[in-house]
C-alpha positions as CSV (number, residue, x, y, z in Angstrom):
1,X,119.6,104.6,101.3
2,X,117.5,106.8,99.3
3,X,114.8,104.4,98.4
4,X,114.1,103.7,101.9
5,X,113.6,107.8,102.6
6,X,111.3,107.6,99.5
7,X,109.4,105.2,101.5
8,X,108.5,108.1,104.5
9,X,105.8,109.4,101.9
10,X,104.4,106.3,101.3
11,X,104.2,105.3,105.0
12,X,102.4,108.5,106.1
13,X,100.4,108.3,103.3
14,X,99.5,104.3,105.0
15,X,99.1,105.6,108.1
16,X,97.0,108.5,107.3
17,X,94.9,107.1,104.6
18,X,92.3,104.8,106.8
19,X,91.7,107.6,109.4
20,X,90.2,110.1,106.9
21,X,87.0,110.8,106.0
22,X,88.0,112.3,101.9
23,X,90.8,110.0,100.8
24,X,90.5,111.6,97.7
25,X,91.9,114.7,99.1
26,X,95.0,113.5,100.7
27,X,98.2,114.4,99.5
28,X,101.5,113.6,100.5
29,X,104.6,115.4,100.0
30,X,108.0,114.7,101.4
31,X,111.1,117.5,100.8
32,X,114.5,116.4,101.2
33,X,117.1,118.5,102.5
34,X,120.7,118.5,104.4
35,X,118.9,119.0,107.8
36,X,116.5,116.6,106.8
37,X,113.2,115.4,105.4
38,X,110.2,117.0,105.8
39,X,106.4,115.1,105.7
40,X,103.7,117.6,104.4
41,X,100.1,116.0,104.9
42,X,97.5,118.5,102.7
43,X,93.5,117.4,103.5
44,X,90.7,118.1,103.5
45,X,89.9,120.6,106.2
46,X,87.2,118.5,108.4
47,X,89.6,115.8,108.4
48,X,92.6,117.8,110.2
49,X,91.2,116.8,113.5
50,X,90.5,113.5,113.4
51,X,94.6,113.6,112.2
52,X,95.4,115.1,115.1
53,X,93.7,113.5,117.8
54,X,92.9,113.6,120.9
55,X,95.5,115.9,122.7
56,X,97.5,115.4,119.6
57,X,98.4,111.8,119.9
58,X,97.5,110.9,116.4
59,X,99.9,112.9,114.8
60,X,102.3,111.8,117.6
61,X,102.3,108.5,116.4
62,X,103.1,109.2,112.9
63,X,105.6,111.2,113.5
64,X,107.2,108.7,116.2
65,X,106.6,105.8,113.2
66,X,107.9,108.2,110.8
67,X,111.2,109.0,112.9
68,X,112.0,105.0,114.1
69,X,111.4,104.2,110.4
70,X,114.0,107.3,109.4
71,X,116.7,105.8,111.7
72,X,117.5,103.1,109.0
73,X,118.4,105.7,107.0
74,X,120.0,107.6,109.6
75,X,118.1,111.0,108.6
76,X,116.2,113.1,110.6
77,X,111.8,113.2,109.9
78,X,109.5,115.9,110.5
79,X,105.8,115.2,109.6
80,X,104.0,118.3,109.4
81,X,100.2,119.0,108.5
82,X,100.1,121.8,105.7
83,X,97.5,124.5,106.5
């Protein structure tokens, strides 16, 4: 079960990649813990909208990807954007 939380990481990082404007500034962390797992997306700073979206629907449906692909592994996802 552990290599498919690994995987959270990667699949933000997926996600996220394409949308940006500085690939070369995205990072992705991922924290484990016994509440959960938590996402961390760093960019670059003109990017952090065009993450977020429109009313915040972009980041909505990462972290509604992230959570339906956490149920396999029947842990709980939060995907955060690090400030």
């Amino acid at each position: 079960m552990s290599d498919q939380t690994m995987d959270l990481a990667g699949l933000v990082r997926t996600l996220v990649e394409p949308i940006v404007e500085y690939p070369g500034d995205l990072q992705v962390s991922q924290t484990e813990s016994d509440a959960g797992i938590l996402v961390e997306i760093a960019l670059n700073e003109e990017d952090t909208g065009k993450v977020i979206g429109r009313q915040g629907r972009v980041i909505k449906a990462i972290r509604t990807l992230a959570r339906a692909a956490a149920v396999r592994a029947d842990r709980h996802v939060d995907v955060e954007i690090a400030e």
